[in-house]
Structures are given as structure tokens and as C-alpha cells.
TORKOL-849686 format. One record per residue (C-alpha): residue number from 1; x, y, z. Coordinates in Angstrom, 3 decimals. Layout:
# TORKOL-849686
<r kenu="NUM" px="X" py="Y" pz="Z"/>
...
This chain:
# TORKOL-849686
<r kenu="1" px="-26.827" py="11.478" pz="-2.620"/>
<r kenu="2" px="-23.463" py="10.923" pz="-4.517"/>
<r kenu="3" px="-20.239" py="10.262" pz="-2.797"/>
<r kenu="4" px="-17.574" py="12.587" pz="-3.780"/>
<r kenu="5" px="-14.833" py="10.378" pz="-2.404"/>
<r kenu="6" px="-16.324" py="7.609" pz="-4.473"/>
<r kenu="7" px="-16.758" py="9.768" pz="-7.777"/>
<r kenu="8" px="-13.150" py="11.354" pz="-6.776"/>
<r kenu="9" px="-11.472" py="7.875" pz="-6.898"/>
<r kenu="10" px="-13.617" py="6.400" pz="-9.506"/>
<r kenu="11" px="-13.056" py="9.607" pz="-11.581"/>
<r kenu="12" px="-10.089" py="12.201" pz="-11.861"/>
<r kenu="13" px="-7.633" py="9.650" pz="-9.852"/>
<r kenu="14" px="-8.407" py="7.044" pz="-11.697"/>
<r kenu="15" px="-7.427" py="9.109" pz="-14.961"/>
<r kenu="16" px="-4.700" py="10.401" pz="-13.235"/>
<r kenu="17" px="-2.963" py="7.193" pz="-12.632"/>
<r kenu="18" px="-4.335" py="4.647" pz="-15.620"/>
<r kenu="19" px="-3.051" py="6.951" pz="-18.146"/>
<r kenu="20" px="-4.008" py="5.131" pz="-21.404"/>
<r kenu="21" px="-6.388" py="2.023" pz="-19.933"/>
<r kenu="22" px="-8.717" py="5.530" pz="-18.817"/>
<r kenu="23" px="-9.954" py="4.964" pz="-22.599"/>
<r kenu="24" px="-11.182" py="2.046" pz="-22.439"/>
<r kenu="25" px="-12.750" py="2.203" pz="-18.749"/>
<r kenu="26" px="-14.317" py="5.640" pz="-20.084"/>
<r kenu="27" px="-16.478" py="3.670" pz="-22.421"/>
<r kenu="28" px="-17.309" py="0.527" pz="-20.343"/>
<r kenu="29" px="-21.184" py="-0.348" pz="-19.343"/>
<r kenu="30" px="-21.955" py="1.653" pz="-16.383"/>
<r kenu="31" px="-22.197" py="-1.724" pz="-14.375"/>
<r kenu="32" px="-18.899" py="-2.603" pz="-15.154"/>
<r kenu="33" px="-17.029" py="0.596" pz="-14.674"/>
<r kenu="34" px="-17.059" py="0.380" pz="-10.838"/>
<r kenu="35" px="-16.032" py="-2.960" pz="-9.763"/>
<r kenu="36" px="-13.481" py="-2.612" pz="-12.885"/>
<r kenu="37" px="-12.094" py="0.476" pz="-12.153"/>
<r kenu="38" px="-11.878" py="0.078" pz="-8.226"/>
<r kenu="39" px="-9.854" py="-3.651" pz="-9.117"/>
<r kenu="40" px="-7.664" py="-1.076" pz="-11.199"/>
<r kenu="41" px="-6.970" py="1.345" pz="-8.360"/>
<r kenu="42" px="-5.753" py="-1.478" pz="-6.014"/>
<r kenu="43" px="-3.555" py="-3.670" pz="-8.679"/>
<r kenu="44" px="-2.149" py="-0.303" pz="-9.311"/>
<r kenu="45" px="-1.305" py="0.419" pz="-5.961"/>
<r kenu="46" px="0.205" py="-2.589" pz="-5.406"/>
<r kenu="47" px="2.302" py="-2.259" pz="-8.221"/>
<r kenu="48" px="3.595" py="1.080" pz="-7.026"/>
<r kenu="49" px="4.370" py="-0.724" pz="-3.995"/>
<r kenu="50" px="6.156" py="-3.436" pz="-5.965"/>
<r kenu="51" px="8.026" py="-0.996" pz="-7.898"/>
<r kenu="52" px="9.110" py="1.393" pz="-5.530"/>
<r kenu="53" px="13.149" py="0.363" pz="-5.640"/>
<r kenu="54" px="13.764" py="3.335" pz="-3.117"/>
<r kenu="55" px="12.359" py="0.390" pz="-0.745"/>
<r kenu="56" px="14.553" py="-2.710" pz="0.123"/>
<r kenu="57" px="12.466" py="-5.464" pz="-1.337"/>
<r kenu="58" px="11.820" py="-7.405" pz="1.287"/>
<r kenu="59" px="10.000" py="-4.387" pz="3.189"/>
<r kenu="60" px="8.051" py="-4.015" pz="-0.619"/>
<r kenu="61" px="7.135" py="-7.594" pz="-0.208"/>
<r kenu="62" px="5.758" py="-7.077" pz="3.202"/>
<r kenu="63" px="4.197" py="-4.330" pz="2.358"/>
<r kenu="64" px="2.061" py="-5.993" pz="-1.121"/>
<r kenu="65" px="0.901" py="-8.650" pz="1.467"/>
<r kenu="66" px="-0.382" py="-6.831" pz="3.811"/>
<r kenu="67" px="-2.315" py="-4.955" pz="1.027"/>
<r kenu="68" px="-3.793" py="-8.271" pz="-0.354"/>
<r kenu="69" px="-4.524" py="-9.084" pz="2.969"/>
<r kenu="70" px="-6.519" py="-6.125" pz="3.568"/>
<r kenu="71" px="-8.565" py="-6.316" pz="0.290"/>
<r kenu="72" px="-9.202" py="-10.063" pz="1.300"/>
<r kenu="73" px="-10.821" py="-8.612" pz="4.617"/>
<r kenu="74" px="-8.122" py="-8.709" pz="7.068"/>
<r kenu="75" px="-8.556" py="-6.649" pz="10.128"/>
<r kenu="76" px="-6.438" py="-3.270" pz="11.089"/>
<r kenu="77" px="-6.051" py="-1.212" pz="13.524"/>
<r kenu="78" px="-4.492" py="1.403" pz="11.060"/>
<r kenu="79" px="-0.899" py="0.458" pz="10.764"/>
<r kenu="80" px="-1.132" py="-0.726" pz="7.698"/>
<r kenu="81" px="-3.010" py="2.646" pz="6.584"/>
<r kenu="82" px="-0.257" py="4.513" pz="8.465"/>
<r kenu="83" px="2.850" py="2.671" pz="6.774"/>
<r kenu="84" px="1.335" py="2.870" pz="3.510"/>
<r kenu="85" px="1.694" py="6.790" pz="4.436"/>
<r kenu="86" px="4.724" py="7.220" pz="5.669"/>
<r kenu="87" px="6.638" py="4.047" pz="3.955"/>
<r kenu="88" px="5.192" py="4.390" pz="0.283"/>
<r kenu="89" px="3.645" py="7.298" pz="0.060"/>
<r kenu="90" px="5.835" py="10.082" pz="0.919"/>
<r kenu="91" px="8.771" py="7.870" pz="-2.025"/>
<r kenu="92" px="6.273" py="8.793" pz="-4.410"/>
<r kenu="93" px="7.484" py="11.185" pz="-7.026"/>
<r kenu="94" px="4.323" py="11.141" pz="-8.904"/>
<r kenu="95" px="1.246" py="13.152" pz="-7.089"/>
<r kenu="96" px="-1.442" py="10.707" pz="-8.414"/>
<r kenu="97" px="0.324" py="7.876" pz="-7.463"/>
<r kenu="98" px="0.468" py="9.331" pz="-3.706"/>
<r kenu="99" px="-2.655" py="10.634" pz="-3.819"/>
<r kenu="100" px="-3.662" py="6.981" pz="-4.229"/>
<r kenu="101" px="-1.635" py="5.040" pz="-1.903"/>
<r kenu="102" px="-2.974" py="8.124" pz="0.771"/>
<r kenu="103" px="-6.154" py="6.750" pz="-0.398"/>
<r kenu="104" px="-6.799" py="3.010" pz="0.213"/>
<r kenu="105" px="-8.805" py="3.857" pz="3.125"/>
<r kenu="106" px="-11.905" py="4.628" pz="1.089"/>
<r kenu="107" px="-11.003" py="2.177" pz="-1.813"/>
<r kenu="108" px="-11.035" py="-0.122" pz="0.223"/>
<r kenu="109" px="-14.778" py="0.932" pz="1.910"/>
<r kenu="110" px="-15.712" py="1.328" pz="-1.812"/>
<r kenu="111" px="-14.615" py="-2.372" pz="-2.051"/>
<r kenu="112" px="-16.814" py="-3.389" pz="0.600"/>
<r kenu="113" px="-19.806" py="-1.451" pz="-0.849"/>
<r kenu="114" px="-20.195" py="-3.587" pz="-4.191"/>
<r kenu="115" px="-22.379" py="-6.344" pz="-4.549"/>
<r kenu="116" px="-21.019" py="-9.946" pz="-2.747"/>
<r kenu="117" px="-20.254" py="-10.894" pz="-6.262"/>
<r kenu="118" px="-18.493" py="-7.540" pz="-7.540"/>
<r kenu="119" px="-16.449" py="-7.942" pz="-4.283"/>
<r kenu="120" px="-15.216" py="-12.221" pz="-4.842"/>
<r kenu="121" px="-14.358" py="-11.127" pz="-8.229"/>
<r kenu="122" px="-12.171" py="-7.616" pz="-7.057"/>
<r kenu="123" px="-10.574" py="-9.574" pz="-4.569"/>
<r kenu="124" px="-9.930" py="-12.466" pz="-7.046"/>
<r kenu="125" px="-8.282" py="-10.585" pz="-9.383"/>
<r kenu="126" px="-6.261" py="-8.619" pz="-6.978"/>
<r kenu="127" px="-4.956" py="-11.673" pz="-5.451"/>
<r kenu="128" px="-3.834" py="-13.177" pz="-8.390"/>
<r kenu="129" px="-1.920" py="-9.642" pz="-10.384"/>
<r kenu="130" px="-0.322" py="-9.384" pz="-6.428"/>
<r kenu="131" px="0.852" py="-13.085" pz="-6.920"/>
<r kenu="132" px="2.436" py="-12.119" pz="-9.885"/>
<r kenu="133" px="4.272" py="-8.918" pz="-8.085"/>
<r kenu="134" px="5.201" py="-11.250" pz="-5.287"/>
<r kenu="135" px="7.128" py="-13.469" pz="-7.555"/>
<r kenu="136" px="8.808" py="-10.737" pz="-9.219"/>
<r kenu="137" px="10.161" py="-9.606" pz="-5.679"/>
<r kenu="138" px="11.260" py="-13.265" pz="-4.979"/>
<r kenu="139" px="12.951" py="-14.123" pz="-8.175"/>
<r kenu="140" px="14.646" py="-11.040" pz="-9.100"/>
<r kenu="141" px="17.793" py="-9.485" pz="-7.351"/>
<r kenu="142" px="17.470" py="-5.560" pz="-6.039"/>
<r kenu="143" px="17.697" py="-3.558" pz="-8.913"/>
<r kenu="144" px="20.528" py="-1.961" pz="-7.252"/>
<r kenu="145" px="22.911" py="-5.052" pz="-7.187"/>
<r kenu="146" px="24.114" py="-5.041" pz="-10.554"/>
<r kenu="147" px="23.134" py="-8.643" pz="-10.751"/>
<r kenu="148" px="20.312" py="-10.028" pz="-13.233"/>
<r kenu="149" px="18.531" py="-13.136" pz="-13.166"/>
<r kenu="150" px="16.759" py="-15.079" pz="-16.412"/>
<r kenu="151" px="13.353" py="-16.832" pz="-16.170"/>
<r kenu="152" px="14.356" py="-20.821" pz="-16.418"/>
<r kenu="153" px="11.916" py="-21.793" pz="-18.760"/>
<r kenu="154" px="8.782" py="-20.533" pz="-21.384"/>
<r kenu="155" px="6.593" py="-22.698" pz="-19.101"/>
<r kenu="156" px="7.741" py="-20.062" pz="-16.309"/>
<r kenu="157" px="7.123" py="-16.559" pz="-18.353"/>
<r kenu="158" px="3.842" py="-18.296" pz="-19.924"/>
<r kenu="159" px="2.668" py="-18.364" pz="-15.938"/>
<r kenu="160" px="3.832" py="-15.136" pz="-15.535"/>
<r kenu="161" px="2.126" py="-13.675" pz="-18.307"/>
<r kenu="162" px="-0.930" py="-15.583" pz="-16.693"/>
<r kenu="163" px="-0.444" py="-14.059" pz="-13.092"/>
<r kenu="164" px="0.144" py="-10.362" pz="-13.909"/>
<r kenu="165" px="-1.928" py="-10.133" pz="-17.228"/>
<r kenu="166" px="-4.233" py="-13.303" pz="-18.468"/>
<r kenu="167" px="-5.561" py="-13.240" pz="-15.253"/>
<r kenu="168" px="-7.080" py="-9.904" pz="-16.109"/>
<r kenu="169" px="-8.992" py="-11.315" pz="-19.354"/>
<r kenu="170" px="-10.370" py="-13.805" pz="-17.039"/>
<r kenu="171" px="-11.608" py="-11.111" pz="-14.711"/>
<r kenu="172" px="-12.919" py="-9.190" pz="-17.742"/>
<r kenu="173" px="-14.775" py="-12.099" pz="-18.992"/>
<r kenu="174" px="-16.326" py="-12.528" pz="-15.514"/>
<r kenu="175" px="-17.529" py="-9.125" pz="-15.048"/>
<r kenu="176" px="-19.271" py="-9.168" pz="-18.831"/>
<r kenu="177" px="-21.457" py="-12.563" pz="-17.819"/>
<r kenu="178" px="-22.436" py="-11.120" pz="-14.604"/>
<r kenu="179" px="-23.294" py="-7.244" pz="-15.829"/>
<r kenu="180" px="-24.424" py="-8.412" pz="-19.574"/>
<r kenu="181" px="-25.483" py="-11.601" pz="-19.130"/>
<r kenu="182" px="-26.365" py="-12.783" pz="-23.342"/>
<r kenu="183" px="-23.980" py="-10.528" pz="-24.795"/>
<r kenu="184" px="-21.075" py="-13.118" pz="-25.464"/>
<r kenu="185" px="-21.013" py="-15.542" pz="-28.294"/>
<r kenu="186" px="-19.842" py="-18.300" pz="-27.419"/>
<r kenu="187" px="-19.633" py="-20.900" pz="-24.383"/>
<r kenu="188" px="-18.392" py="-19.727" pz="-21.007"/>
<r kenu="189" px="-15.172" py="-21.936" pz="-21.091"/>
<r kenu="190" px="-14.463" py="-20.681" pz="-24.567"/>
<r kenu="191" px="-14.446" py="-17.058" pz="-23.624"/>
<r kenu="192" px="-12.677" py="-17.271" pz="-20.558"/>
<r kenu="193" px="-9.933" py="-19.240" pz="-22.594"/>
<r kenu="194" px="-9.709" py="-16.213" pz="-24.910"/>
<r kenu="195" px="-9.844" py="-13.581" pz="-22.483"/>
<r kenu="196" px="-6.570" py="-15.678" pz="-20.672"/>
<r kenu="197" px="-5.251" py="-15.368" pz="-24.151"/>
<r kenu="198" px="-5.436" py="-11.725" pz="-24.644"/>
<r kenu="199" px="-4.134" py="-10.753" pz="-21.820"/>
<r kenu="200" px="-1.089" py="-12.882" pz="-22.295"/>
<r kenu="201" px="-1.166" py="-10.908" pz="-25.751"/>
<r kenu="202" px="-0.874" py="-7.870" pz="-24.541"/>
<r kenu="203" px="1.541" py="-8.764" pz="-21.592"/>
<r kenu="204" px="4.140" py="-10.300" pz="-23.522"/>
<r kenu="205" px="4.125" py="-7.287" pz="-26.156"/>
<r kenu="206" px="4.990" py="-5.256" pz="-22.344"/>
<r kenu="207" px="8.358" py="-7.994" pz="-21.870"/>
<r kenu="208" px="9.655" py="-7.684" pz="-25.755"/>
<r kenu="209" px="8.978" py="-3.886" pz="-25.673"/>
<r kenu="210" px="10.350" py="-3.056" pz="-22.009"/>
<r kenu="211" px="13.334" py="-5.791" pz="-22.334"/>
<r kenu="212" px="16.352" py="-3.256" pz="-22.678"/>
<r kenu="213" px="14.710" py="-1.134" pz="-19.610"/>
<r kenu="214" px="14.256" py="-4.496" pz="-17.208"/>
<r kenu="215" px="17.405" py="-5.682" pz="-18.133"/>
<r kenu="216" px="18.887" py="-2.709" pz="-16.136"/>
<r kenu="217" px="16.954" py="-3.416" pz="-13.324"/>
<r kenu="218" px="17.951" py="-6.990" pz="-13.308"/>
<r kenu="219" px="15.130" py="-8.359" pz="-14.298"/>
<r kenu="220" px="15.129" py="-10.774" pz="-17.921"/>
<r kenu="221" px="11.616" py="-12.319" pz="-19.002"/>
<r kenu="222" px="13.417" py="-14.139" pz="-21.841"/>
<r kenu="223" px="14.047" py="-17.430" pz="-20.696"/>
<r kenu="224" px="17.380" py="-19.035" pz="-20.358"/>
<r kenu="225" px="16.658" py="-22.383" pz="-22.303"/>
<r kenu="226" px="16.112" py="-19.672" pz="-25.133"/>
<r kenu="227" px="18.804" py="-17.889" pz="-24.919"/>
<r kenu="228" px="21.032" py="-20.809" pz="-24.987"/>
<r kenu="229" px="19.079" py="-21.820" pz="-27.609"/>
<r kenu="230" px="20.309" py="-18.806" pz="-29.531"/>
<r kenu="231" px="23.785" py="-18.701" pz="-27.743"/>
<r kenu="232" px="22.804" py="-15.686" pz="-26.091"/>
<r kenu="233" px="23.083" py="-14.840" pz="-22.266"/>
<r kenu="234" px="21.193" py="-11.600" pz="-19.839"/>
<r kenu="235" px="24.356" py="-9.911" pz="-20.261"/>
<r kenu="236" px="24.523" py="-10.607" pz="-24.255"/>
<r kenu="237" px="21.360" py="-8.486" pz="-23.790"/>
<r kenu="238" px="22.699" py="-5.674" pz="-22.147"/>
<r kenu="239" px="24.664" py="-4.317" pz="-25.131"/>
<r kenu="240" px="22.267" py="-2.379" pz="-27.825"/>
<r kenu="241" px="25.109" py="-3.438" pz="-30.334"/>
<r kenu="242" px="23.906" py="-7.237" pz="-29.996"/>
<r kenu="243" px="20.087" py="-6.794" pz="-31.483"/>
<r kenu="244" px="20.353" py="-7.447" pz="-34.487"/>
<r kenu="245" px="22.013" py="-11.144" pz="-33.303"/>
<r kenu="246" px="19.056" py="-11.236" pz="-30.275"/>
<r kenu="247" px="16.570" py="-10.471" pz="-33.166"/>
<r kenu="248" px="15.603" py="-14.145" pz="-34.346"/>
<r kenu="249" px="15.232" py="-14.899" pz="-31.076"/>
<r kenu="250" px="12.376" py="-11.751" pz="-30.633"/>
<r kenu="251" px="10.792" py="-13.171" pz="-33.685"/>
<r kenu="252" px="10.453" py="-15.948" pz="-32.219"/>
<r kenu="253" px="8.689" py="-14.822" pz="-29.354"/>
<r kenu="254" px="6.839" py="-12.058" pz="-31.365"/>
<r kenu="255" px="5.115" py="-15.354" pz="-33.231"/>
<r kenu="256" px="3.795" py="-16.141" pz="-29.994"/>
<r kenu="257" px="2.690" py="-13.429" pz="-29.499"/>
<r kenu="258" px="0.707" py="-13.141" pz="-32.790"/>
<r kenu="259" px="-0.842" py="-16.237" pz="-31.536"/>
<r kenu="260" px="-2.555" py="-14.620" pz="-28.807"/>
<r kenu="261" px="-3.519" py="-11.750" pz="-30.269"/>
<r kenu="262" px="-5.465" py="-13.979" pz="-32.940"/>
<r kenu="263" px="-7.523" py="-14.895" pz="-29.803"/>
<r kenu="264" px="-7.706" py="-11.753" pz="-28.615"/>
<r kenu="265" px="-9.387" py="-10.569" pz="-31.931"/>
<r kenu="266" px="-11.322" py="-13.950" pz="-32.036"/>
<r kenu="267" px="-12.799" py="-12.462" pz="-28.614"/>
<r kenu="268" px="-13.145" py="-9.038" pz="-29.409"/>
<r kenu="269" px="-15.319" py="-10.229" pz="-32.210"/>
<r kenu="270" px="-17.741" py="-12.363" pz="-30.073"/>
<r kenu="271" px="-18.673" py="-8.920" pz="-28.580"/>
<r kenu="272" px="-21.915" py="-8.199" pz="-30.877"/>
<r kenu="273" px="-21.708" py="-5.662" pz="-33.092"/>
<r kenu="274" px="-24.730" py="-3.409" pz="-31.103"/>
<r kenu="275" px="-22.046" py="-3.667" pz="-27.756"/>
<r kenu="276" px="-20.069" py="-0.567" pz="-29.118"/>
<r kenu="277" px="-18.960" py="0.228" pz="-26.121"/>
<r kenu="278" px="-17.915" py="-3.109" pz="-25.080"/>
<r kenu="279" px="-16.174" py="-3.823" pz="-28.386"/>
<r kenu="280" px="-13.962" py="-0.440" pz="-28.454"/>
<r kenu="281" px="-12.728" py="-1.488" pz="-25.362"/>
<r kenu="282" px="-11.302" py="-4.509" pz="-26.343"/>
<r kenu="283" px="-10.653" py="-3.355" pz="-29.664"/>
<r kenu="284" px="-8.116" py="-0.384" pz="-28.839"/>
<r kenu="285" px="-5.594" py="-2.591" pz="-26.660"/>
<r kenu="286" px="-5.504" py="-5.436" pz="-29.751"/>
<r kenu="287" px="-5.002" py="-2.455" pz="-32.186"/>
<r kenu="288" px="-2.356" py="-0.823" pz="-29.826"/>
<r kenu="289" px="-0.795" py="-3.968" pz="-28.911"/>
<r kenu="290" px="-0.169" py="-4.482" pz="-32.857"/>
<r kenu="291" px="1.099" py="-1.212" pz="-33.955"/>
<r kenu="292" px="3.506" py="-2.141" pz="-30.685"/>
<r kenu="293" px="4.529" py="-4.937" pz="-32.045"/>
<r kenu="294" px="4.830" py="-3.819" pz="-35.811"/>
<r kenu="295" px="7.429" py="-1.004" pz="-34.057"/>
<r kenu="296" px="9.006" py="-3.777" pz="-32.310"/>
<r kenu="297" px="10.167" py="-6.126" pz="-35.403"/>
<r kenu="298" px="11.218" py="-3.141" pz="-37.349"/>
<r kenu="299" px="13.174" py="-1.834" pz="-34.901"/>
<r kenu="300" px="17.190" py="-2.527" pz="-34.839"/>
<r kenu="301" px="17.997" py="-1.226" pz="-31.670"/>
<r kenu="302" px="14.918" py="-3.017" pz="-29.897"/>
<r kenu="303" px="17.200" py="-3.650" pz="-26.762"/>
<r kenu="304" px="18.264" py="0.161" pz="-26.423"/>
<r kenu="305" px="16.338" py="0.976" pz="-23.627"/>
<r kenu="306" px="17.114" py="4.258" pz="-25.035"/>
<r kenu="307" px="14.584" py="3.631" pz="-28.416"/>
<r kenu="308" px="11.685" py="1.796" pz="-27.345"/>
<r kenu="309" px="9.027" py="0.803" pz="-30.223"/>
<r kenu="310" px="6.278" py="2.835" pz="-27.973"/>
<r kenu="311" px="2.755" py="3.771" pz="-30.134"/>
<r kenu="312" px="2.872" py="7.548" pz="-30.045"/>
<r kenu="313" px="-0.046" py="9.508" pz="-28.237"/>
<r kenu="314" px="-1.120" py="11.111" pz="-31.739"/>
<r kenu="315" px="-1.146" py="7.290" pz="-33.055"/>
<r kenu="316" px="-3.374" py="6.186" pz="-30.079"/>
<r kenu="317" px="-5.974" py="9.041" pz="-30.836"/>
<r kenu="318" px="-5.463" py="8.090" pz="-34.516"/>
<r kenu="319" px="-6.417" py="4.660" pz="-33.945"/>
<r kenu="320" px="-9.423" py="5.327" pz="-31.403"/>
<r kenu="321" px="-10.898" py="8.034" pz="-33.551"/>
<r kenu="322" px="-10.741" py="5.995" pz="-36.460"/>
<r kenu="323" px="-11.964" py="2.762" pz="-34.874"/>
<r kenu="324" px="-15.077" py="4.284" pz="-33.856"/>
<r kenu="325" px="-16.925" py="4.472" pz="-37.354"/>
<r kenu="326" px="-15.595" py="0.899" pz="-38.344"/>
<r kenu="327" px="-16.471" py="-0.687" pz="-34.605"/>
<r kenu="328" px="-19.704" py="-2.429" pz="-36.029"/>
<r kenu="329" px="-18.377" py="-4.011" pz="-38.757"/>
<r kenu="330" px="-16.549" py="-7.358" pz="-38.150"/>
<r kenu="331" px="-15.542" py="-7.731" pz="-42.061"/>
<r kenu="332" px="-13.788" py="-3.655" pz="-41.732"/>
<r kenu="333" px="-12.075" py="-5.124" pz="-38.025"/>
<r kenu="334" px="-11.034" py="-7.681" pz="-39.910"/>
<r kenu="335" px="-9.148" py="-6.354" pz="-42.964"/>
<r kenu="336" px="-7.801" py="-3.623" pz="-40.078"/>
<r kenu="337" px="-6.276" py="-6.591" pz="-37.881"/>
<r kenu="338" px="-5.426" py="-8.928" pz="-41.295"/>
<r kenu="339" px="-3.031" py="-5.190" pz="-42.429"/>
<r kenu="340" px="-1.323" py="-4.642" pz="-39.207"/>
<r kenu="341" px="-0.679" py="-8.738" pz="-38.790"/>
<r kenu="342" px="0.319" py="-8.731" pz="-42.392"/>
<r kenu="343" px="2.805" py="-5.979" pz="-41.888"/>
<r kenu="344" px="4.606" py="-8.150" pz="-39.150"/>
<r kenu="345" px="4.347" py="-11.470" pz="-40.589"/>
<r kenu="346" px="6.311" py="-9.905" pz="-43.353"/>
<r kenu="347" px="8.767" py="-8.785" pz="-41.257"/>
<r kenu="348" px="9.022" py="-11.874" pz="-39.476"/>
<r kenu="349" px="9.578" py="-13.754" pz="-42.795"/>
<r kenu="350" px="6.074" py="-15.811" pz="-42.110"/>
């Protein structure tokens, strides 16, 4: 008999709170939408716990490890259910977003349902995208105190990127070898290096996009060695006026990003062509992710938190309708990616 809590979770609150990333779970091998999905209900969680500002940060940071210590296995005699209710919860603006911190009771049953493998690799994942939050919480200030603090060095935002979004191609790559075992070309190692790649990619396009917003919050991505490098400080940053004179240094890091996403299409492409399903969900985030990008370098007022280069909802049904007929043909992809990378190599001056 089906579970309606299961299919309630799995289903309309998962929409409800993965707005976009709904697409591509939508169209994911039935064996991989579960474990998938269910990993995406408790990252998100945690992130709303992470994000809450309404909650001094040290209570937030409490909070996200007692949550990974709960999908790890930890026992409870239903505090932690209970402050999750009355500490998170009941902040919540959103309904879906309380609806689903009301509801890690029975994702976290569901979590002990899957397979032993299924499980490892949820709790994996989980662990490592709550790492990620829980040096967010220690670095930054309160995004109340009118302070802001710069990451020190690229070597720190590369491990970032790796915590809170490479880590996630990893996971991806892991779930495809154990629910499709043959589909991948290409050796194990090689894949998983890719899938780290992509979801750097796709992170980093999130920091150059969101950079005028986190700024506000106290929170700058860009490192400081970088911004020295291009006389610039966080508070340089602050003023809209100065983006044209912050702009070669978001070239810069756009390039880097370009990088990645040559990966991520590398990987997307070692999805055989008969995998349609499989491939349009790796396709639409590299297609998304450049269009972002493309808005990003030909936009002046990039650090206006006011005018962020965000791919309009039309655009994303654009892309995914039009993606569909061309999904089996790598040469099509190709010329697709080759346009859009074209466009903002141009830009760039490449």
C-alpha cells in the first residue's frame, strides 16, 4: 500500500520548497528520485535553519548540529523534534518551508527506510552541505551587526564551493553508479572529478550573482588577496556606483567559472544519448547556469543587489522546452553550449 506521508514529502512539498531543482528531480530514474529528493528535503531544512537571521547564530548553529546528528542516527527523546517546532518553525514566513521543518519526523523514518546504501550516501551528503552551513555561521558576523567579513584566500571559497555545492556532483555521481550501473562513460574517478566540478560551476555562478545581496548580510565570497589584488575592499563592494571598477575582477572569477562549466558539459555528455532523462537533468542547470552568467558580464550594476542577472521563469521554460528535442544529440548540445560560452568569452575579452 502507498504511504501518503511518503508520497506527500516526496511529492507536493518537495515542489513546494525546491522551486526550480523540482525540474530536474521530476525527470530523474525512478531509483534515483527517492534517496535524491529525501537528501534534498534535509539539506534544505538545514539551510532554513542556517538562514533563519531572526535566530542568534549561535542557537542556528546548535540547532544544524543537532539536525546532522539526527540524520547520522543519533537518539531523541523528541526535543529536538519539539525545538525544531517551536524554535524554527513557527520564524518561518514561508508555509512550505514550515511545513517541512514540522516534518522531519517522517523524513527522517523515510531516511531510515532506504536501502543501507541509499542511507550512507543521504547521510554523506548531508553531512558534508551542513559542514558547509556550519562554516558560514562561524566565519561570518550576524547579519545584523553591520560588520562584514572577506574569505582570506581562493583556496578558502574553492573549499567552500566544494562543501555546499561540489559535494553534491559527487553525491550525484554516486547515486547514478549504484541505480544505473553502465550508463557512465568514463572511469569512476573521472566522473566523480567532473561531477565535483559542476557543482562548483554552478555554486560559484550563486556567489557572483548573489554578491550585492550577501554583502548586506555581511557575508563576501570574494576573497581578500583578490580584492587587494584589484585595490578593492568588502566595503568598496557595497556601493553599486563601484561595478564597473569591481568588474575585471568578476571576469576574472567568471573565467573560472567557465572552467567548470566545461566539465560540467564534459559530464553531461558522458550521459548516453538513450539516458534522456538523465541527460536533461544535468543539462538544464549547465544551460541555466550560462544564461546566468551571460546576464552577469553584461550587467553594469552587477553589485546592485537591487538588479540581479537572474534567468527569467519564461527563459527557464524556454530553455527546457527547447532542450528536449535537441537532448540526444551531442553535436546540437554542443553548438548550444559553444553560443552561450561564445557570448561570454566575448564579453570577457577571451
Amino acid at each position: 500500500m502507498p504511504n501518503p506521508t511518503r508520497a506527500f514529502l516526496l511529492g507536493p512539498l518537495l515542489k513546494g520548497v525546491s522551486r526550480s531543482f523540482y525540474l530536474t528531480l521530476r525527470v530523474l530514474p525512478a531509483g534515483m528520485r527517492d534517496p535524491v529528493g529525501l537528501a534534498y528535503l534535509l539539506a534544505r531544512a538545514a539551510d532554513t535553519i542556517a538562514d533563519t537571521s531572526l535566530i542568534p547564530p549561535r542557537q542556528r548553529l546548535d540547532l544544524l548540529l543537532s539536525l546532522r546528528d539526527q540524520v547520522n542516527g543519533g537518539a531523541d527523546d523528541g526535543t529536538f523534534l519539539r525545538r525544531m517546532a517551536v524554535e524554527v518553525a513557527g520564524q518561518q514566513t514561508q508555509s512550505d518551508e514550515k511545513v517541512l521543518l514540522e516534518s522531519l519526523g517522517p523524513a527522517l523514518s523515510i531516511l531510515s527506510q532506504l536501502s543501507e546504501s541509499d542511507r550512507e550516501a543521504v547521510r554523506e551528503i548531508v553531512t558534508t552541505l551542513t559542514t558547509g552551513m556550519e562554516f558560514d555561521l562561524r566565519t561570518f558576523p550576524d547579519e545584523c551587526s553591520g560588520q562584514i567579513v572577506a574569505l582570506r584566500e581562493p583556496e578558502e571559497l574553492d573549499r567552500y564551493t566544494y562543501l555546499v555545492a561540489g559535494c553534491v556532483g559527487e553525491f550525484w555521481t554516486k547515486m547514478t553508479y549504484a541505480h544505473m550501473p553502465g550508463t557512465l562513460k568514463g572511469s569512476p574517478e573521472t566522473m566523480l572529478h567532473r561531477g565535483v566540478r559542476f557543482g562548483k560551476a554552478l555554486q560559484l555562478t550563486n556567489v557572483l550573482r548573489d554578491c550585492g545581496k550577501d554583502l548586506r548580510i555581511g557575508r563576501c565570497y570574494l576573497p581578500a588577496t583578490m580584492l587587494d589584488r584589484f585595490g578593492l575592499t568588502p566595503q568598496d563592494l557595497l556601493l553599486p556606483a563601484n561595478a564597473l571598477r569591481a568588474q575585471p575582477l568578476l571576469f576574472e572569477l567568471v573565467r573560472e567559472t567557465l572552467d567548470h562549466f566545461r566539465e560540467a558539459v564534459e559530464y553531461t555528455l558522458a550521459i548516453p544519448a538513450c539516458s534522456i532523462r538523465l541527460r536533461l537533468a544535468c543539462l538544464w542547470p549547465v544551460l541555466i547556469g550560462l544564461e546566468t552568467l551571460l546576464l552577469l558580464v553584461n550587467n553594469d550594476d552587477w553589485l546592485d543587489p537591487a538588479k540581479v542577472s537572474k534567468v527569467r521563469r519564461n527563459k527557464v521554460y524556454q530553455i527546457v522546452a527547447a532542450s528536449v528535442p535537441l537532448v540526444v544529440s551531442d553535436k546540437l548540445l554542443r553548438s548550444w553550449v559553444d553560443g552561450l560560452t561564445g557570448k561570454i568569452e566575448a564579453r570577457l575579452g577571451s
